[in-house]
DSSP file (Angstrom, degrees, kcal/mol; ACC not computed):
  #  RESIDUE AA STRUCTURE BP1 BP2  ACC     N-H-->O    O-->H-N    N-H-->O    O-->H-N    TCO  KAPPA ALPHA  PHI   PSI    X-CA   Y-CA   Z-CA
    1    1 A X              0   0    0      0, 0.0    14,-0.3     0, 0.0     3,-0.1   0.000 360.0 360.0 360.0 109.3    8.5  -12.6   -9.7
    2    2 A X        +     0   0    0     12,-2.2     2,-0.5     1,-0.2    13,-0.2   0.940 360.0  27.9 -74.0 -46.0   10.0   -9.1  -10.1
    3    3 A X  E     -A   14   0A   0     11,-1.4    10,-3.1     2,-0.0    11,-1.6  -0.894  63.3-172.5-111.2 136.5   13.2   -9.4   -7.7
    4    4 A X  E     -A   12   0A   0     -2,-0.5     8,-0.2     8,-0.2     6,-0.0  -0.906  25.4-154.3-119.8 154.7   15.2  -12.0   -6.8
    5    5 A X  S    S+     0   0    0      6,-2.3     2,-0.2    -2,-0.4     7,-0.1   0.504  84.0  41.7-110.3  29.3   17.9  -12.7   -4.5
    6    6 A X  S >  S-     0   0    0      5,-0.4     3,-0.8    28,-0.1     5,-0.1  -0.843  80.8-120.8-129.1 176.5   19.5  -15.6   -6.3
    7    7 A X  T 3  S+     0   0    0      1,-0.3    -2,-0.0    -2,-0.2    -3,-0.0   0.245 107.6  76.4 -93.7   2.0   20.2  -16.1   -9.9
    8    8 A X  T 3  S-     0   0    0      3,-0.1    -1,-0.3    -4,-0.0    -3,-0.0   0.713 100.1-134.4 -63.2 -42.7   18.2  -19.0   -9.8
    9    9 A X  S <  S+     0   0    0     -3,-0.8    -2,-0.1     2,-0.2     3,-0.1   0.711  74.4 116.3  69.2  34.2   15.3  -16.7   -9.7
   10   10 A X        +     0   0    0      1,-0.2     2,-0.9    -6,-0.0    -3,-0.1   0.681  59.6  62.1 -90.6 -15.5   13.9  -19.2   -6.6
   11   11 A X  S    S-     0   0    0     -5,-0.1    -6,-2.3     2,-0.0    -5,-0.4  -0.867  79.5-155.3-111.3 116.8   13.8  -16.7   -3.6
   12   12 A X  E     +A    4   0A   0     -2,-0.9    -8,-0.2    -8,-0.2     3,-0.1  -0.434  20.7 178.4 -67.4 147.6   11.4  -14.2   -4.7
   13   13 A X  E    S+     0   0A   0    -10,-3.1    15,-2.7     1,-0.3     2,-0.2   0.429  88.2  14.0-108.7 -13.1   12.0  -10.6   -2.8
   14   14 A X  E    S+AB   3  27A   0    -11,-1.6   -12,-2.2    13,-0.2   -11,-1.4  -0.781  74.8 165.3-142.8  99.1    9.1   -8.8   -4.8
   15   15 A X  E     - B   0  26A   0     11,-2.8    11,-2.2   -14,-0.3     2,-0.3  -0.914  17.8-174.7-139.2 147.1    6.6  -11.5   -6.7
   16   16 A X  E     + B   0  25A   0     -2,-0.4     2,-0.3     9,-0.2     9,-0.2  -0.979   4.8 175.2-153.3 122.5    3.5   -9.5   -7.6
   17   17 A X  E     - B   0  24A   0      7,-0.6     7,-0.9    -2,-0.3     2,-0.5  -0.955  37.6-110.8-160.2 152.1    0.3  -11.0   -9.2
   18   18 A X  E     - B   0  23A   0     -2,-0.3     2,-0.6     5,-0.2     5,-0.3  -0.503  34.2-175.3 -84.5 125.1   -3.5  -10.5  -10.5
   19   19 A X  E >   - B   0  22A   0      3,-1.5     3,-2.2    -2,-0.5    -1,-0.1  -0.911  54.7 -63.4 -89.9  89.2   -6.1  -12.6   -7.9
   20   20 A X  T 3  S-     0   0    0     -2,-0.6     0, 0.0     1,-0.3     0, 0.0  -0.357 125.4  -5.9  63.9-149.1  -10.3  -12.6   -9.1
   21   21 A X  T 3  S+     0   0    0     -3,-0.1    -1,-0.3     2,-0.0     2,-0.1   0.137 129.5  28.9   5.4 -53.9  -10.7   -9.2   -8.8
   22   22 A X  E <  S-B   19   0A   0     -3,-2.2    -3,-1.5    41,-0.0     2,-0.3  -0.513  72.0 -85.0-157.1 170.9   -7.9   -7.5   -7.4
   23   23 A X  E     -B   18   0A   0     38,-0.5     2,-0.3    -5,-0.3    -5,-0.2  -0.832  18.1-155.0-107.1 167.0   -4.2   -7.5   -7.0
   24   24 A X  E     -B   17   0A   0     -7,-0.9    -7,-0.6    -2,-0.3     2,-0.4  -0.866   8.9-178.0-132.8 149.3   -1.8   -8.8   -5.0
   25   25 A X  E     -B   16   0A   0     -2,-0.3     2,-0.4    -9,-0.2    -9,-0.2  -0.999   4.5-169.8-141.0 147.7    1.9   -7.6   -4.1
   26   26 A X  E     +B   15   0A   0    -11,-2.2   -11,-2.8    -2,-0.4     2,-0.3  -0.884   7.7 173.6-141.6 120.9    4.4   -9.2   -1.9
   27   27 A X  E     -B   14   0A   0     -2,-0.4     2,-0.3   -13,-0.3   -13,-0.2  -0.828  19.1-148.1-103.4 140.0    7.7   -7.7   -0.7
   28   28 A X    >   -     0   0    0    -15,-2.7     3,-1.2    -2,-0.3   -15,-0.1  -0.625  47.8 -61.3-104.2-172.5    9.9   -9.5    1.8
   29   29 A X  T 3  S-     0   0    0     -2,-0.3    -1,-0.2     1,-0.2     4,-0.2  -0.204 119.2  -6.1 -63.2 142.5   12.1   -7.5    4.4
   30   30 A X  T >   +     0   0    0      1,-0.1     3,-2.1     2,-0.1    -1,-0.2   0.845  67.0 178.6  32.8  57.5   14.5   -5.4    2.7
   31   31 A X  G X  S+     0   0    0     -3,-1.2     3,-1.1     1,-0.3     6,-0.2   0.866  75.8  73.0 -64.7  -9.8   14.1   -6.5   -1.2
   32   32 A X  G 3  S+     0   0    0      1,-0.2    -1,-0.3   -19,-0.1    17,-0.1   0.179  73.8  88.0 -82.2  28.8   17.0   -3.7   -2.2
   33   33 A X  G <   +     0   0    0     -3,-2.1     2,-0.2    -4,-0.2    -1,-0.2   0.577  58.2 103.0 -77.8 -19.8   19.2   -6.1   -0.8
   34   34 A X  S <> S-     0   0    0     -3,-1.1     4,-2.3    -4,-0.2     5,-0.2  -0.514  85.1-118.7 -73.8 138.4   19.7   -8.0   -4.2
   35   35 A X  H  > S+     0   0    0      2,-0.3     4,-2.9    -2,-0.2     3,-0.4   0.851 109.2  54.9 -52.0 -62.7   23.0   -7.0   -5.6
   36   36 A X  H  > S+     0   0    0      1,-0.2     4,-1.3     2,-0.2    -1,-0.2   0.875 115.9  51.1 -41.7 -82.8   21.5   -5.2   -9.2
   37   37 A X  H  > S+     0   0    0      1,-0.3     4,-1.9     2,-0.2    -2,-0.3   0.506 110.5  34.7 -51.7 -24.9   19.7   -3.4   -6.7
   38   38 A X  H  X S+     0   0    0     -4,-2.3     4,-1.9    -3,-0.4     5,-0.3   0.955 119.9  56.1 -71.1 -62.2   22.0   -2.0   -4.1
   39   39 A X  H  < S+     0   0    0     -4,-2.9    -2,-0.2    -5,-0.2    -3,-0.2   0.716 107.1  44.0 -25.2 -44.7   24.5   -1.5   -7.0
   40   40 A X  H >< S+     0   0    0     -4,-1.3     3,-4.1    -5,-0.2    -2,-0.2   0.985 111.4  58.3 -86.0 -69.1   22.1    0.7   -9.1
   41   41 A X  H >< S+     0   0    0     -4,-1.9     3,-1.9     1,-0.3    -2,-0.2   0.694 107.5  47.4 -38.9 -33.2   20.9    2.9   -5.6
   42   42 A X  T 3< S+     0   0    0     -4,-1.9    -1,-0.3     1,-0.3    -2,-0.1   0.456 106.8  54.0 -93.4   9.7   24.5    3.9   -4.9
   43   43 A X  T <  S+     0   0    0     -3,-4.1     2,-0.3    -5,-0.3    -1,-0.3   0.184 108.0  58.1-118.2  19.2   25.2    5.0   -8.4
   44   44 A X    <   -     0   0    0     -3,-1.9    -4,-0.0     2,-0.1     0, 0.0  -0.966  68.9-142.1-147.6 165.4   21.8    7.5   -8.5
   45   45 A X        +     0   0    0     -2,-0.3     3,-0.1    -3,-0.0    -4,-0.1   0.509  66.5 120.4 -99.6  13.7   21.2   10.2   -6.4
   46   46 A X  S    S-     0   0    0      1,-0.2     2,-0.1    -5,-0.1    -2,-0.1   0.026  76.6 -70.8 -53.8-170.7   17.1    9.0   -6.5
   47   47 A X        -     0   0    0      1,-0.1     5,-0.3     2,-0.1    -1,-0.2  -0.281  69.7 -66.1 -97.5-176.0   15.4    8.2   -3.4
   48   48 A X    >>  -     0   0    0     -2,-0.1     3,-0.7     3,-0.1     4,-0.6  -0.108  49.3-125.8 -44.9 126.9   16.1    4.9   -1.3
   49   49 A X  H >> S+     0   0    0      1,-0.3     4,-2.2     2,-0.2     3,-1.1   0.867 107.8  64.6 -52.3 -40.6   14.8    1.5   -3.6
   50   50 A X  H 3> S+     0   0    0      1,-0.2     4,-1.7     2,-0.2    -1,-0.3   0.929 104.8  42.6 -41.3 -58.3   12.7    0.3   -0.8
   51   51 A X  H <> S+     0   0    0     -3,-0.7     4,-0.8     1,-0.2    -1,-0.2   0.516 112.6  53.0 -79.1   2.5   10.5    3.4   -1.1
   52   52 A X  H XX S+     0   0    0     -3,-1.1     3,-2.4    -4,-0.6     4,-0.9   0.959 114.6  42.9 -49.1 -86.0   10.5    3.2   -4.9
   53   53 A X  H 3< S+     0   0    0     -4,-2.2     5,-0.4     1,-0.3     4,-0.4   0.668 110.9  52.7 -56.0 -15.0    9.3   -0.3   -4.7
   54   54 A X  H 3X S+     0   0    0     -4,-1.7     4,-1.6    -5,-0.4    -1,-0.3   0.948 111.6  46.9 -80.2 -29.7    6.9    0.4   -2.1
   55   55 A X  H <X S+     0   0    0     -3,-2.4     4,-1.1    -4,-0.8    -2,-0.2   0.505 120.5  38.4 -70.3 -13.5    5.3    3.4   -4.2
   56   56 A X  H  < S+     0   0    0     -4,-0.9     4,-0.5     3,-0.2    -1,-0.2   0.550 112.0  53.6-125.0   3.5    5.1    1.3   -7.4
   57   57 A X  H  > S+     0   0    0     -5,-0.4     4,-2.6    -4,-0.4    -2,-0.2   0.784 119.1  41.2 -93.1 -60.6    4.1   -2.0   -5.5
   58   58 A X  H  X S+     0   0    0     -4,-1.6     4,-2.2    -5,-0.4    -3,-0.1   0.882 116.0  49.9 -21.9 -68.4    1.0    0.7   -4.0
   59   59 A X  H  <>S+     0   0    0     -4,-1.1     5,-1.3     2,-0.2     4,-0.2   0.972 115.2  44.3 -68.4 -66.2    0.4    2.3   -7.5
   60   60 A X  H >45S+     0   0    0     -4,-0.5     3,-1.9     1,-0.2    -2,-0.2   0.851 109.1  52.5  -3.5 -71.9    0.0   -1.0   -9.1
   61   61 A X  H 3<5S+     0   0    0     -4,-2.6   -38,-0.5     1,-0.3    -1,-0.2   0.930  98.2  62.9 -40.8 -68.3   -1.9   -2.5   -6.8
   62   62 A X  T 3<5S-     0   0    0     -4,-2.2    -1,-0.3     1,-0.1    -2,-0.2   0.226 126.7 -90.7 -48.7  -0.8   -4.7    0.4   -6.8
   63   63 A X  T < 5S+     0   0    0     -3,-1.9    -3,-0.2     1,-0.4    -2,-0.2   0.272  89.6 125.5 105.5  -4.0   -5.3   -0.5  -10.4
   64   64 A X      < -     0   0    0     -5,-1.3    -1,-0.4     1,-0.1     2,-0.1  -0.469  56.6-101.8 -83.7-170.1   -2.9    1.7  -12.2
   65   65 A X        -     0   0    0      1,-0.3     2,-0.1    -2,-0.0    -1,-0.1  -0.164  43.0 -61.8 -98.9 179.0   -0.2    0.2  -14.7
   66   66 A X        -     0   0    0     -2,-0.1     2,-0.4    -6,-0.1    -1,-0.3  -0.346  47.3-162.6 -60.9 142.7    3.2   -0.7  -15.0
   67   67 A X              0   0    0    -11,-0.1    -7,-0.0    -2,-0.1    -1,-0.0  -0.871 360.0 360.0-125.4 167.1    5.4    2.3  -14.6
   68   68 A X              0   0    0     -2,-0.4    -2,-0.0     0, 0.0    -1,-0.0   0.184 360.0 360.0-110.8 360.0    9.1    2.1  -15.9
């Protein structure tokens, strides 16, 4: 699980993991909804966290590494 949206860490928003072969990523609807995350977007002038996460959920995926 990368995000979650309780502190519980039981409702995943982003849970990402390697399957045989390949990887797997899973986002639910709007995973910058978690509080860290809304918090941190409106204090940087980057672009919006969905399309971060969707670019590094993407990059990931295709076999590249973790990026920071």
């Amino acid at each position: 699980m990368l995000l979650s949206y309780d502190w519980e860490h039981r409702l995943g928003a982003v849970v990402a993991a390697e399957y045989g072969r390949g990887r797997a990523v899973a986002i639910s609807p709007h995973p910058e909804n978690t509080t860290h995350e809304t918090t941190a977007w409106r204090c940087s002038t980057s672009r919006a966290p969905s399309a971060e996460i969707l670019r590094a959920a993407l990059y990931w995926s295709a076999g590249g590494g973790a990026r920071a």
